[in-house]
N, C-alpha and C positions, 0 to 999 in steps of 0.2 A: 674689412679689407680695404686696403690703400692703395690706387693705382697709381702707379708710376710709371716714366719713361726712362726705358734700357736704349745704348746703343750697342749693336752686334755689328761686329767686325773679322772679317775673313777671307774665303776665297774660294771659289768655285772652278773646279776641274774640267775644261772641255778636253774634246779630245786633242785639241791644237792649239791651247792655252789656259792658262792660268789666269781668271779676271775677280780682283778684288774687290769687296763692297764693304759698304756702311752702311746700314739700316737703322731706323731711329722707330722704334714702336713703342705704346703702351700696354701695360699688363698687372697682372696683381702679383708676380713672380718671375725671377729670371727663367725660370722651366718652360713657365706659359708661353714667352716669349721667344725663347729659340725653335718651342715647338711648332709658333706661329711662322716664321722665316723659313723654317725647312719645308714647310705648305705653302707657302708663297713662291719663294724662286723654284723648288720641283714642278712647281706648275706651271709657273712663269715660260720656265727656260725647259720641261720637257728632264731633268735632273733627280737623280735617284738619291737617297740620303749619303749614300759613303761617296758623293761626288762633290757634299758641299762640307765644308770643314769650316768652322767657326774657332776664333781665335781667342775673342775675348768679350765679354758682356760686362757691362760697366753701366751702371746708375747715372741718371743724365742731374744734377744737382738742380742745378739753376736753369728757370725758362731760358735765359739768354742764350743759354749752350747748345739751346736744340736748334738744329740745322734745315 
């Protein structure tokens, strides 16, 4: 198995706004890795799964790309 680095982009629901993120993590699978971020910011930020909405997961190609 091959790790690689996803970045996850989307947006999280407070109750008095709307705050976007970009996350850059590695994993052996796009699955592993959203599953990692809905564990991350629900805990982070105290957020329940249907609060954080994920947009898009995209393969990071080249080191240079990661942020």
């Amino acid at each position: 198995m091959e790790v690689k680095t996803y970045r996850i982009t989307g947006y999280m629901i407070f109750p008095w706004e709307k705050v976007k993120f970009s996350i850059e993590r590695k994993g052996t699978s796009p699955e592993d890795v959203v599953e990692l971020v809905f564990s991350e910011l629900g805990s982070r930020h105290k957020l329940k799964r249907d609060r954080i909405r994920i947009c898009s997961v995209e393969e990071v190609e080249k080191k240079e790309e990661v942020e």
